[in-house]
C-alpha distance (Angstrom), angle and dihedral (degrees) to the residues before:
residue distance angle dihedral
X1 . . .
X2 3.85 . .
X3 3.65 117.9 .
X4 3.96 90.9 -15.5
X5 3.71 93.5 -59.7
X6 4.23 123.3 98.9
X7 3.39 118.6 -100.6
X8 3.49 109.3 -176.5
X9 3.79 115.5 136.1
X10 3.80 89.6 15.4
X11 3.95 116.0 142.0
X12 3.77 106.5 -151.1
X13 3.34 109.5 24.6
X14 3.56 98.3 101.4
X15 3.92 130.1 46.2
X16 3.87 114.4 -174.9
X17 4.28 133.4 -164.8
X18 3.30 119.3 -147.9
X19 3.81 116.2 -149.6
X20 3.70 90.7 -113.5
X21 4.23 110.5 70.0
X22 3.57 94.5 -132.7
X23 4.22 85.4 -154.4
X24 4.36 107.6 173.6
X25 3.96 105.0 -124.4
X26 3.27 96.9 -139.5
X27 3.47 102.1 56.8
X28 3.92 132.9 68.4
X29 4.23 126.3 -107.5
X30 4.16 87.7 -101.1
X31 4.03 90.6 44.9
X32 3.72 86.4 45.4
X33 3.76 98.2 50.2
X34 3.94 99.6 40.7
X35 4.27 86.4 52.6
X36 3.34 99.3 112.7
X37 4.14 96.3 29.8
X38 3.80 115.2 90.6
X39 3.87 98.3 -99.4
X40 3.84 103.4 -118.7
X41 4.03 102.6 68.2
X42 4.05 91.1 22.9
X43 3.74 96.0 83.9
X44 4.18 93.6 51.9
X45 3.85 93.5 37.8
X46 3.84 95.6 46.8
X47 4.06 95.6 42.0
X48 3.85 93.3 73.1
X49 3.50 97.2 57.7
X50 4.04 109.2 49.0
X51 3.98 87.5 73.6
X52 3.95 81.5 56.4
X53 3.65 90.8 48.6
X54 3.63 93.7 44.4
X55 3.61 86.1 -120.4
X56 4.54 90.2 112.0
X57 3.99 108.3 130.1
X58 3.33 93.8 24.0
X59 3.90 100.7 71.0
X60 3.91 85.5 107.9
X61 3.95 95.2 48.6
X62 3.83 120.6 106.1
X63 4.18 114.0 -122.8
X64 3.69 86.3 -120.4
X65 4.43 92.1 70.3
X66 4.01 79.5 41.3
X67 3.86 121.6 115.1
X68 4.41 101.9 -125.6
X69 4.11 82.4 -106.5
X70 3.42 96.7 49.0
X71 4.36 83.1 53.8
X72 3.45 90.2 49.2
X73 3.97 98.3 47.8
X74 3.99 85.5 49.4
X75 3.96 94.8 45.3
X76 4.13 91.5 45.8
X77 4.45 86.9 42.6
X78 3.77 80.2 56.4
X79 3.94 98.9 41.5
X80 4.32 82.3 51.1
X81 3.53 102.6 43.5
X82 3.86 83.3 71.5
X83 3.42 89.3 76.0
X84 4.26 95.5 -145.9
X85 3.59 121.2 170.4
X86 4.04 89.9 -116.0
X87 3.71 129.0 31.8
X88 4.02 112.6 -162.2
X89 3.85 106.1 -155.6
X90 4.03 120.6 -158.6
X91 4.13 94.0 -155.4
X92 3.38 96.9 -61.8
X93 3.31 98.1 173.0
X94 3.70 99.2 54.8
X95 3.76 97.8 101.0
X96 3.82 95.5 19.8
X97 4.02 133.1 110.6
X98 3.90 110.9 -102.1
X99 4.17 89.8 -128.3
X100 3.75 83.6 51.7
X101 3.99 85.1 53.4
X102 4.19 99.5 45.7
X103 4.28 84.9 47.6
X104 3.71 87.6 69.5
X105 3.60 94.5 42.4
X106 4.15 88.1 62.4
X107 3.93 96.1 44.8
């Protein structure tokens, strides 16, 4: 139940982080968080938020010269720019900064 309604069978409904940030090597913070947004509004729509992730400047960094909290802040920007109606969360803020933590809270 989402919301009151059934979801069963749904596709969409639900995005989920795994503890683990799952960041591609060979591609950049922005590249990483717009990977699962169709490309041509992902840039624009993504952009915004790194500054609120603490992740601004960096948008052109690959995960590997990342600190592991800046990896997860970019992997759980890209789990929420999906905008699903439930976001399932495998301690994501174990390793993470506590300003990375409160940005979420204000999306």
């Amino acid at each position: 139940m989402i919301d009151g309604e059934d979801a069963t069978g749904q596709i969409g409904r639900v995005g989920y982080m795994l503890q683990k940030d799952l960041l591609l090597p060979w591609r950049t913070v922005l590249d990483n968080v717009i990977l699962v947004m169709p490309v041509r509004e992902a840039r624009e729509r993504a952009r915004p938020y790194l500054a609120r992730f603490d992740l601004g400047g960096f948008e052109n960094q690959h995960p590997g010269s990342l600190s592991g909290g800046m990896r997860l802040r970019a992997a759980l920007l890209r789990t929420l720019l999906l905008d699903n109606d439930v976001v399932l969360l495998d301690e994501p803020f174990e390793s993470t900064a506590k300003c990375g933590a409160i940005a979420v809270w204000d999306l």
